[in-house]
C-alpha positions in Angstrom: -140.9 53.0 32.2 -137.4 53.9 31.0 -135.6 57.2 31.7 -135.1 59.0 28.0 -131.9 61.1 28.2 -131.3 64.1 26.1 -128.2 64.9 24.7 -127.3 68.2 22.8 -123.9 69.0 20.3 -122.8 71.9 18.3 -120.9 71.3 15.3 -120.0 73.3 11.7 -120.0 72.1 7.9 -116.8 74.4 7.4 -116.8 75.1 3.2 -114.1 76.7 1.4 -113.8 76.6 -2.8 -116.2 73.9 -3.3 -114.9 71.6 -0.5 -116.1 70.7 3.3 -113.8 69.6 5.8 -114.3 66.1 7.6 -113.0 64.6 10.4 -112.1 61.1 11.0 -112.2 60.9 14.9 -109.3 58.6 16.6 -109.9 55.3 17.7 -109.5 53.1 14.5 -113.2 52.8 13.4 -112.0 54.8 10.0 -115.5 56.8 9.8 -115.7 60.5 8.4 -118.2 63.2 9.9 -118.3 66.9 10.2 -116.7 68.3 13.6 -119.2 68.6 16.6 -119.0 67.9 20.7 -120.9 68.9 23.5 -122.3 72.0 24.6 -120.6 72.9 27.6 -122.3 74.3 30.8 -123.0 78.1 30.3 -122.2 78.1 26.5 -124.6 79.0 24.0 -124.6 76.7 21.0 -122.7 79.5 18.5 -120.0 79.5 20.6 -120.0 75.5 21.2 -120.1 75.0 17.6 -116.8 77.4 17.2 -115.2 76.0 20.1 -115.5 72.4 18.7 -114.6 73.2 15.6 -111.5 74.8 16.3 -110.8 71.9 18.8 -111.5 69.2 16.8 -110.0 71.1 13.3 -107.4 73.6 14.3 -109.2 76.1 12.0 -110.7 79.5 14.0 -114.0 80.1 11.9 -116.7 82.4 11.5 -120.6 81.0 11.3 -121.9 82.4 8.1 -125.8 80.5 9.1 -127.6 78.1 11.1 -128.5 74.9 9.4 -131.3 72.3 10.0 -130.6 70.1 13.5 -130.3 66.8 13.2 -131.6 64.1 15.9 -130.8 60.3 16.4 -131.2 57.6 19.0 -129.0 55.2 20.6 -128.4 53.2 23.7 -125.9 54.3 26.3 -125.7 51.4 28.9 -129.0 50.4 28.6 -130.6 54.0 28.6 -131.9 55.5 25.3 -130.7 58.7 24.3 -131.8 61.2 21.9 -128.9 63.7 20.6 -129.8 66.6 18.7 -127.0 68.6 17.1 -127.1 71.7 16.1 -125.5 73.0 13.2 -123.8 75.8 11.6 -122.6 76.2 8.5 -118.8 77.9 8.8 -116.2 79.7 6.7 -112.5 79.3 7.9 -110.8 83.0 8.7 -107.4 81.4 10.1 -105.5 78.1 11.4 -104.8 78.4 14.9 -102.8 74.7 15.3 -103.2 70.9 14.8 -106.2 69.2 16.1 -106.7 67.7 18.7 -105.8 64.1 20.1 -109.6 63.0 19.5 -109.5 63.5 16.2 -106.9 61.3 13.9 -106.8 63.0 10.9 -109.0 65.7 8.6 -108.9 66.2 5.1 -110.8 68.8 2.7 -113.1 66.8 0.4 -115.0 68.1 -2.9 -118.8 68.8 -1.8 -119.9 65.7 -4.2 -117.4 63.4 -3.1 -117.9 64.0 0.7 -122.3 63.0 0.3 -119.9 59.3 -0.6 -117.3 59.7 1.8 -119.4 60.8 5.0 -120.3 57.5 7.3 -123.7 59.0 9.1 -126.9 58.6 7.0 -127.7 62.1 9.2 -124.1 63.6 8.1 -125.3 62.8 4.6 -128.8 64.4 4.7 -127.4 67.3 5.6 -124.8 67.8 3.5 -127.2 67.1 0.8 -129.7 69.6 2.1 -127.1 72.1 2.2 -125.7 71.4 -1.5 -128.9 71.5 -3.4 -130.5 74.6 -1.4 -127.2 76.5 -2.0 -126.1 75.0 -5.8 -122.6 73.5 -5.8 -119.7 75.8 -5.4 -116.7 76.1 -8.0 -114.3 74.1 -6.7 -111.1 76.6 -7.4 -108.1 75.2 -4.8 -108.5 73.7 -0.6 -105.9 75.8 0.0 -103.6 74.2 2.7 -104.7 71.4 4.1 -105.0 67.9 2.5 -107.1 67.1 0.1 -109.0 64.1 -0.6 -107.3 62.2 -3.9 
């Protein structure tokens, strides 16, 4: 029988005036998600989530509510893996640098536009989930950072 491995992430859907900030992670592929990574050894999944968004973002935020996980499979050389990731929806309270060299660029996208722009079918749900339950913000400015055309 095969070995099923486990795999757990923390990540944020960081709002601000009617937008959500994506990342598209380096390596060429051009796909857009929200910011997420591993839960490290001794870390509790709060301060993952912060950690990786600050990491992956540059932006220090505060967790304003837990959000539904998500879960999907794939195959890591020739094992399946489950990842669940759990998320936290996030407000910004400050820019503490650039982000990091994982991560090629991120951009502030309108809450509508992003359900188009976001590559994950999961990424999507959420998002989704999270717009409908909570209405649709007015969108008044993104403040600093770019935003999507």
């Amino acid at each position: 029988m095969a070995h099923i491995r486990l795999d757990f992430s923390a990540g944020g859907l960081v709002l601000r005036n009617g937008h959500v900030l994506l990342i598209q992670p380096a390596g060429g592929d051009a796909k857009w998600t929200f910011p997420k990574g591993h839960i490290e050894r001794g870390e509790d999944e709060w301060d993952a989530a912060l950690r990786e968004v600050q990491e992956e973002t540059g932006y220090a935020c505060r967790i304003v509510r837990e959000l539904p996980p998500t879960s999907y499979w794939y195959r890591d050389r020739g094992q399946m893996v489950k990842k669940t990731v759990l998320w936290f929806e996030m407000e910004p309270v400050g820019r503490n640098g650039l982000h990091d060299d994982e991560v090629a660029r991120i951009l502030w996208v309108p809450l509508k536009e992003a359900l188009a722009r976001l590559t994950y079918p999961t990424d999507r749900e959420l998002l989704d989930k999270l717009v409908s339950d909570q209405g649709t913000p007015q969108v008044v400015s993104a403040g600093d950072a770019e935003v999507a055309p």
